[in-house]
DSSP file (Angstrom, degrees, kcal/mol; ACC not computed):
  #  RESIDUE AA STRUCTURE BP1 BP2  ACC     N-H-->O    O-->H-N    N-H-->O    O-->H-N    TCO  KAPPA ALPHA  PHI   PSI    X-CA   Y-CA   Z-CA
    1    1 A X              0   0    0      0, 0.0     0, 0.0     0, 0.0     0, 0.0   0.000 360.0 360.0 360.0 138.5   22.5    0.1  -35.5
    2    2 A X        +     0   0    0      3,-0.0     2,-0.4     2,-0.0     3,-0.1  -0.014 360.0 178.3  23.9  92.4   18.9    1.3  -35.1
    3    3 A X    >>  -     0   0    0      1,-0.2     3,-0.7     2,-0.1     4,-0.5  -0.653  10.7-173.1-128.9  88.9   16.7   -1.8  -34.7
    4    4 A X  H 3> S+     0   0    0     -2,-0.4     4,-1.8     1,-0.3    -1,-0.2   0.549  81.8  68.4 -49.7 -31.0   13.1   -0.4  -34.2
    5    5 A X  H >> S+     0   0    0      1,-0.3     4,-1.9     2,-0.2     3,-0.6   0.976 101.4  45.0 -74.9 -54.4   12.0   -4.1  -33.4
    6    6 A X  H <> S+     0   0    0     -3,-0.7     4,-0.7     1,-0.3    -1,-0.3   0.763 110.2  52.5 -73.7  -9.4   14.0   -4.2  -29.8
    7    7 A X  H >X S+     0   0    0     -4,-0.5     4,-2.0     2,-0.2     3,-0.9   0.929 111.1  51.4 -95.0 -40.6   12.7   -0.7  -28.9
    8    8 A X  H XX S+     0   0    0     -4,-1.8     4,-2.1    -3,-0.6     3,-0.6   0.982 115.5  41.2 -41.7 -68.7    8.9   -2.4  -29.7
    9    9 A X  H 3X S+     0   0    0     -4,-1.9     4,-1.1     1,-0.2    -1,-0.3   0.407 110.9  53.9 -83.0   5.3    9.6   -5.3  -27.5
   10   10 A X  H <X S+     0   0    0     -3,-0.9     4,-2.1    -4,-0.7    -1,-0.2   0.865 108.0  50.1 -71.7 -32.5   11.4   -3.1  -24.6
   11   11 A X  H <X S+     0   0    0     -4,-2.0     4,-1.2    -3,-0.6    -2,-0.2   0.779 119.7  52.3 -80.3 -28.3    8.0   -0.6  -24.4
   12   12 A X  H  X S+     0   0    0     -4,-2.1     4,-4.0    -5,-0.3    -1,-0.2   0.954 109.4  39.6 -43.1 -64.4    6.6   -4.3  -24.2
   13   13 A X  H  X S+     0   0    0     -4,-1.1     4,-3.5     1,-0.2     5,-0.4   0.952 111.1  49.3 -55.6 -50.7    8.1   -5.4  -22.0
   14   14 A X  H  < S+     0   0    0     -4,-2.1    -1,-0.2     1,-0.2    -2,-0.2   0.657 111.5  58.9 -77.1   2.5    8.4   -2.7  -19.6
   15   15 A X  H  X S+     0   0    0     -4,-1.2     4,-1.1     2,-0.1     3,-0.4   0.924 109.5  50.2 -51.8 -63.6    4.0   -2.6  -20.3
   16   16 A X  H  X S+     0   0    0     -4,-4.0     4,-2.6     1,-0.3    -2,-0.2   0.876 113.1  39.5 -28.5 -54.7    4.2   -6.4  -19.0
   17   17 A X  H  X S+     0   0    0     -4,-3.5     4,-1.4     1,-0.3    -1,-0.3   0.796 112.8  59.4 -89.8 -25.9    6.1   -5.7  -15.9
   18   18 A X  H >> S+     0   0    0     -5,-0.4     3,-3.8    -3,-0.4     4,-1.1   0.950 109.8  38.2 -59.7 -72.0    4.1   -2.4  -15.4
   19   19 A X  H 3X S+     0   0    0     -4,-1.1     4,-0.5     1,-0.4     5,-0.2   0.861 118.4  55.4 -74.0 -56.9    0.4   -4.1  -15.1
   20   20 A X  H 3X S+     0   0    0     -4,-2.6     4,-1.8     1,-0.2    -1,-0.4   0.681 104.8  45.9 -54.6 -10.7    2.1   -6.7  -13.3
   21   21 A X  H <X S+     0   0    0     -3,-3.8     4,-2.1    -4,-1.4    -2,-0.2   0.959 118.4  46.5 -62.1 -58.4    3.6   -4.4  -10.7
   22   22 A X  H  X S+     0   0    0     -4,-1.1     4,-0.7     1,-0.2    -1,-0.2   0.249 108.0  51.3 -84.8  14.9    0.3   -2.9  -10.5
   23   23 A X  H  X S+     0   0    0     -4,-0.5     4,-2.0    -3,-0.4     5,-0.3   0.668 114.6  51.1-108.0 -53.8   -1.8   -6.5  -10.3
   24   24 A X  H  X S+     0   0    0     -4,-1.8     4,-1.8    -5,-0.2    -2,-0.2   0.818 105.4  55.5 -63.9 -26.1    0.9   -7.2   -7.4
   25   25 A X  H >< S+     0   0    0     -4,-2.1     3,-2.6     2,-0.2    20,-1.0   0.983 107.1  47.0 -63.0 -80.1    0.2   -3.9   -5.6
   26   26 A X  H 3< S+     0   0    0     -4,-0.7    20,-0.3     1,-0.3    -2,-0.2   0.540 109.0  50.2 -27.4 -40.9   -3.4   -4.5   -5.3
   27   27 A X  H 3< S+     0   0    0     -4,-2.0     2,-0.7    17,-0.1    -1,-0.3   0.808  96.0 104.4 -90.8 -29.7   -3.2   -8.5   -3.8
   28   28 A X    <<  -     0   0    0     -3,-2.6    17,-0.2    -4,-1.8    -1,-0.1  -0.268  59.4-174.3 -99.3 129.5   -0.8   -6.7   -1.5
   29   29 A X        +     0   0    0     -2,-0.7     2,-0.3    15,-0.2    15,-0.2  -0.175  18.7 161.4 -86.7 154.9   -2.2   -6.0    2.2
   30   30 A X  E     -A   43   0A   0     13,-0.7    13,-1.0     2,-0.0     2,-0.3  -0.927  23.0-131.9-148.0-172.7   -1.6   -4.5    5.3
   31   31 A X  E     -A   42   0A   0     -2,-0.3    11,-0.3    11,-0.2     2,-0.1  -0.788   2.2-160.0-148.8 129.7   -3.3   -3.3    8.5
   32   32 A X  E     +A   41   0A   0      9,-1.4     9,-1.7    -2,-0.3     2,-0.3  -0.358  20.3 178.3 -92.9 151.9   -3.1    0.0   10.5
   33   33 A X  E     +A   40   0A   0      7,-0.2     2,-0.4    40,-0.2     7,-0.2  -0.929   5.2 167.0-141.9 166.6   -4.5   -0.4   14.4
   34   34 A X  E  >> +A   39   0A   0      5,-1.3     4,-1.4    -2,-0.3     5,-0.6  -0.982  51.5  49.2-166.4-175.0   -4.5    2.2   16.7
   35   35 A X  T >45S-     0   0    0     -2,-0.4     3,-1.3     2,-0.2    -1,-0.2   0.926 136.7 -55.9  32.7  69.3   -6.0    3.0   20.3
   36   36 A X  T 345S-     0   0    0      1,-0.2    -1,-0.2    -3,-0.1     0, 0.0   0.910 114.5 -47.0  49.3  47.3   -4.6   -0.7   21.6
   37   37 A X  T 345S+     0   0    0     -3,-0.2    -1,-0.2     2,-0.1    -2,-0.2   0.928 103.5 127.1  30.2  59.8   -7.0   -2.0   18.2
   38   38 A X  T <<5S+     0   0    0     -4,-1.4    17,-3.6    -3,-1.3     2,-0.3   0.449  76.6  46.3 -72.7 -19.1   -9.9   -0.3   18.7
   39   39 A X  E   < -AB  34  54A   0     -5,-0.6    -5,-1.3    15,-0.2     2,-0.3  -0.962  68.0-179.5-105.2 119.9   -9.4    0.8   15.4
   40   40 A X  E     -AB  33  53A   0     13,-1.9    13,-1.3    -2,-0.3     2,-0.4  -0.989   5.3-176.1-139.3 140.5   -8.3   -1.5   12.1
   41   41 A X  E     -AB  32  52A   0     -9,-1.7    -9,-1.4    -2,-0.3     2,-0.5  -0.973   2.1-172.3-139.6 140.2   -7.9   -0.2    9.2
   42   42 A X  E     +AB  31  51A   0      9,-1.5     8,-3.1    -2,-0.4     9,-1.6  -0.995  24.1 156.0-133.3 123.4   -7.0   -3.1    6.1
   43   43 A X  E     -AB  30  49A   0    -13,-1.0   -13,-0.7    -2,-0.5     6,-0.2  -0.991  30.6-137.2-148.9 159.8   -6.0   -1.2    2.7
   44   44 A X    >   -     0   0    0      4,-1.2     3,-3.4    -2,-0.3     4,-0.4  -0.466  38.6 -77.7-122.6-157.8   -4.1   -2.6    0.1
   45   45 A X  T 3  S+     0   0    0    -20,-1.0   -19,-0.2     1,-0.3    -1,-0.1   0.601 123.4  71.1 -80.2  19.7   -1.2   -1.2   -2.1
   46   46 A X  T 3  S-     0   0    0    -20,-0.3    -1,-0.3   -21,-0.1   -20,-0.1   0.284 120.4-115.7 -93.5  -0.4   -3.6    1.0   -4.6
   47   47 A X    <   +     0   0    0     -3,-3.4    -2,-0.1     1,-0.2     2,-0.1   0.767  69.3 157.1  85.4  31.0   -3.4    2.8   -0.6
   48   48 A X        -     0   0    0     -4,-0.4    -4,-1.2   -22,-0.1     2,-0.3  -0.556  54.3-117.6 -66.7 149.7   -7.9    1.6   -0.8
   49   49 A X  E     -B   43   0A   0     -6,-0.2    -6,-0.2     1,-0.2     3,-0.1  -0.693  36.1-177.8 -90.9 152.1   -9.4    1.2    2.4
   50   50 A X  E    S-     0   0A   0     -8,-3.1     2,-0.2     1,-0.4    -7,-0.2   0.681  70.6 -12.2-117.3 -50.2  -10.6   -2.8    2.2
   51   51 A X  E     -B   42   0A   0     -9,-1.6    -9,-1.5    -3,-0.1    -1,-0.4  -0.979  58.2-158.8-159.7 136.1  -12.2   -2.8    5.7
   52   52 A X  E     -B   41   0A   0     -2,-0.2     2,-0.4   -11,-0.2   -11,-0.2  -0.937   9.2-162.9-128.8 178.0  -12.4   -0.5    8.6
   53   53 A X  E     -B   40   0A   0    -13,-1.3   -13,-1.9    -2,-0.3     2,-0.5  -0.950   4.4-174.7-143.2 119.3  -13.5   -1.8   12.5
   54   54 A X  E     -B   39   0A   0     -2,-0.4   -15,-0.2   -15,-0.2     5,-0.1  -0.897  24.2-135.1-105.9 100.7  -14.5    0.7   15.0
   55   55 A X    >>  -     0   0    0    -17,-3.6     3,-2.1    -2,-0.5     4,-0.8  -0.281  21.9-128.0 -64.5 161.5  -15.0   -1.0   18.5
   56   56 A X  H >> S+     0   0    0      1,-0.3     4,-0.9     2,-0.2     3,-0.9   0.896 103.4  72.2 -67.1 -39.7  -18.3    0.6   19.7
   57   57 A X  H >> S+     0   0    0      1,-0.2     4,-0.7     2,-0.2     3,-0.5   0.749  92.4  56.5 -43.2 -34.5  -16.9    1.6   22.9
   58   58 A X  H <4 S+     0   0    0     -3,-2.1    -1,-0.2     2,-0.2     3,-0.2   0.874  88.5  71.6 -78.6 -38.0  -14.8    4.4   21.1
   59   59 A X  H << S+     0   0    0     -3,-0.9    -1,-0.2    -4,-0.8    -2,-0.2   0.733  84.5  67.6 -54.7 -26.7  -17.8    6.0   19.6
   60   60 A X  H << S+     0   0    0     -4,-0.9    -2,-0.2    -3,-0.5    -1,-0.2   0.989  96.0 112.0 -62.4 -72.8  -18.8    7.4   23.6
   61   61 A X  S  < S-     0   0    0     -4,-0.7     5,-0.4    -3,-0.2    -3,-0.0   0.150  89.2 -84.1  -8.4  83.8  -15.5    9.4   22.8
   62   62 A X     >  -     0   0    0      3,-0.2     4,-1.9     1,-0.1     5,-0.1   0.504  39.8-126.3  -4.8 136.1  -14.7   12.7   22.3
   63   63 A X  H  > S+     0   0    0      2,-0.2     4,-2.4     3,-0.1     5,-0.3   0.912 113.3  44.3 -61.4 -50.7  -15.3   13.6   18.4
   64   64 A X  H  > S+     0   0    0      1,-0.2     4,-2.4     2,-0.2    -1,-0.1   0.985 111.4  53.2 -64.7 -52.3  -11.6   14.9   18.0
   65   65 A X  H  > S+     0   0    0      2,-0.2     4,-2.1     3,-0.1    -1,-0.2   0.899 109.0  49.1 -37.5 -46.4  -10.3   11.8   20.0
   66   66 A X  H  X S+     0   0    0     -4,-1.9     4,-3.1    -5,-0.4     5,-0.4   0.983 115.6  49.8 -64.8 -74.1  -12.3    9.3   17.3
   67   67 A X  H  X S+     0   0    0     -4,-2.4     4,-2.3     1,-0.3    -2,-0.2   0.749 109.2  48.3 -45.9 -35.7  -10.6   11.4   14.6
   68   68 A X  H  X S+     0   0    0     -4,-2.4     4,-1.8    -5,-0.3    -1,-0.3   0.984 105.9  49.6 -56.6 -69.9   -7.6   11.2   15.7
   69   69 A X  H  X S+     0   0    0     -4,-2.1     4,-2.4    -3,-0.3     3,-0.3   0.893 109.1  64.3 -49.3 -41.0   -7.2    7.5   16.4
   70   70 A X  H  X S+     0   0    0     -4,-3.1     4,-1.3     1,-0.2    -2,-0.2   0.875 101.4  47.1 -53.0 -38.2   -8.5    7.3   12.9
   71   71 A X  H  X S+     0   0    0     -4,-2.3     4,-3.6    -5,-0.4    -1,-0.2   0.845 109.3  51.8 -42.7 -50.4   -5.7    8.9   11.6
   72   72 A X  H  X S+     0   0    0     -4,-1.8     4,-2.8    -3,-0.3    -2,-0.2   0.978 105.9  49.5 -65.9 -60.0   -3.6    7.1   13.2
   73   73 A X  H >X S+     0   0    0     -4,-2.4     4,-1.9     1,-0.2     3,-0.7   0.906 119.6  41.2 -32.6 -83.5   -5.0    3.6   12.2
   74   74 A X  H 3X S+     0   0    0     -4,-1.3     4,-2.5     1,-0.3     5,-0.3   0.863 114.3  51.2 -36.2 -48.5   -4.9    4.7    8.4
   75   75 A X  H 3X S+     0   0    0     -4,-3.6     4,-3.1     1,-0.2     5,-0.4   0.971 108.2  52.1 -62.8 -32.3   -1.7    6.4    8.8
   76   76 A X  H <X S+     0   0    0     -4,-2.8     4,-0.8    -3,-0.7    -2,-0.2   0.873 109.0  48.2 -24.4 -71.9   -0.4    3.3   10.4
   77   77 A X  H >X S+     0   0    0     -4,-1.9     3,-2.5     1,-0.2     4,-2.3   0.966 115.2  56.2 -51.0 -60.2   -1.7    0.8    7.1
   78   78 A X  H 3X S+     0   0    0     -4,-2.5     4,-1.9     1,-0.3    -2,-0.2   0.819 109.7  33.0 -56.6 -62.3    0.0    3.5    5.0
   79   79 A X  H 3X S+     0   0    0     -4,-3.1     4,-0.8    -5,-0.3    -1,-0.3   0.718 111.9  66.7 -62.1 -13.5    3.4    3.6    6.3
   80   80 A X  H <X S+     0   0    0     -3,-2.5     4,-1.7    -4,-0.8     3,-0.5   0.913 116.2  31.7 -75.7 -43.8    2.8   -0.6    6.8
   81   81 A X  H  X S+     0   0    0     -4,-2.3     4,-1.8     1,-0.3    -2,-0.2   0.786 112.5  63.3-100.8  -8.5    2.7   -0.7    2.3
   82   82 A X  H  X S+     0   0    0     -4,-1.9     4,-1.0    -5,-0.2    -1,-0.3   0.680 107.5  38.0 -61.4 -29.2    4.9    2.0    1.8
   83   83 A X  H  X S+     0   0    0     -4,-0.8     4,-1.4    -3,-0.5    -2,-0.2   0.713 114.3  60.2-108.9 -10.5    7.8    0.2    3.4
   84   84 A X  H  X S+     0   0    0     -4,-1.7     4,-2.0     2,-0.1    -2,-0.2   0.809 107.9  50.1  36.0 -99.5    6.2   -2.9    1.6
   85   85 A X  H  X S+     0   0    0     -4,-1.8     4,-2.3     2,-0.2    -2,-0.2   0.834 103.4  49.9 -22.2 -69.8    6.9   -1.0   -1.3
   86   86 A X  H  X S+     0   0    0     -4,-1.0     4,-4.4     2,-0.2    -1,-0.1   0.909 110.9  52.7 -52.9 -68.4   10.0   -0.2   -0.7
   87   87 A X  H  X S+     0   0    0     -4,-1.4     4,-2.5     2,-0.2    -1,-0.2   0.758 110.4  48.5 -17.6 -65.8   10.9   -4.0    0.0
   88   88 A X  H  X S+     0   0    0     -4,-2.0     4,-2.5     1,-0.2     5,-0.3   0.968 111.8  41.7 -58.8 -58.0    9.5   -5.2   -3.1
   89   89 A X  H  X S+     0   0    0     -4,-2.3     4,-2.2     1,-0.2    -2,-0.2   0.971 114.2  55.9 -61.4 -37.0   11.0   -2.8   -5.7
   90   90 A X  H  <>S+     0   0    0     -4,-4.4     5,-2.0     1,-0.2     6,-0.4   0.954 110.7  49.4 -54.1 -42.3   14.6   -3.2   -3.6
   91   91 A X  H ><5S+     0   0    0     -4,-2.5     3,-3.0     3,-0.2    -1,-0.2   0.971 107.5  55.3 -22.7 -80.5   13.7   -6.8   -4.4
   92   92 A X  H 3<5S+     0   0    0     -4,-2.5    -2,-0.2     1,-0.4    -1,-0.2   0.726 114.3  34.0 -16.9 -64.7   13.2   -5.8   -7.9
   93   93 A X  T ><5S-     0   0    0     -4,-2.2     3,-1.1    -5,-0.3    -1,-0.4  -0.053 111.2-103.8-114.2  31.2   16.3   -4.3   -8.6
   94   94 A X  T < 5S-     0   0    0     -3,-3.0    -3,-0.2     1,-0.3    -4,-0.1   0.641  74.4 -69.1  63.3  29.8   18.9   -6.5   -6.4
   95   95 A X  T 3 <S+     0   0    0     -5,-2.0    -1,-0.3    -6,-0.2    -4,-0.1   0.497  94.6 146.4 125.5  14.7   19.0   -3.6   -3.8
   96   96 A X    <   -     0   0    0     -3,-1.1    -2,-0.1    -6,-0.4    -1,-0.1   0.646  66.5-109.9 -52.9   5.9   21.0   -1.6   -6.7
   97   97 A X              0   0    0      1,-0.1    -1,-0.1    -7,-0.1    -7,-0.1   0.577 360.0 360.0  83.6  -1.3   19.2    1.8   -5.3
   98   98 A X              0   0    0     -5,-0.2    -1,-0.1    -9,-0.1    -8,-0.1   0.570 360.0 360.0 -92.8 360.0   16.7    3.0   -7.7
């Protein structure tokens, strides 16, 4: 039968477990490096830059060269909380696939 109270407390629940998902995302960190770490890039899982480091040395560099290694760094953190991600939610759901 129709029980409108469990359907209340599922959209509840699955609120809870949203804001927490997204509380846990945030605290979680990574860091991208690139050009031997001449570059660090710290972002956390909302994919925010936290911090970036440029050693000074790089900045004598070709402009395209700087851009480049910057890419790299960032893409670096990015693929570091995307598999994270991955980790956690497999977690999440006992490796079940989703």
């Amino acid at each position: 039968m129709f029980d409108p109270k469990k359907i209340f407390d599922m959209i509840k629940n699955a609120s809870e477990m949203q804001k927490n998902m997204a509380e846990k995302l945030k605290a979680h960190k990574a860091q991208g490096e690139a050009a031997g770490g001449m570059v660090k890039v710290e972002m956390n899982g909302h994919f925010e830059v936290l911090s970036l480091s440029i050693d000074e040395s790089l900045l004598k560099e070709d402009k395209s060269f700087v851009e480049e290694v910057l890419k790299a760094a960032f893409n670096d953190a990015a693929a570091q909380l995307r598999s994270g991600m991955a980790d956690y939610v497999k977690s999440l759901t006992g490796g079940l696939g989703f």
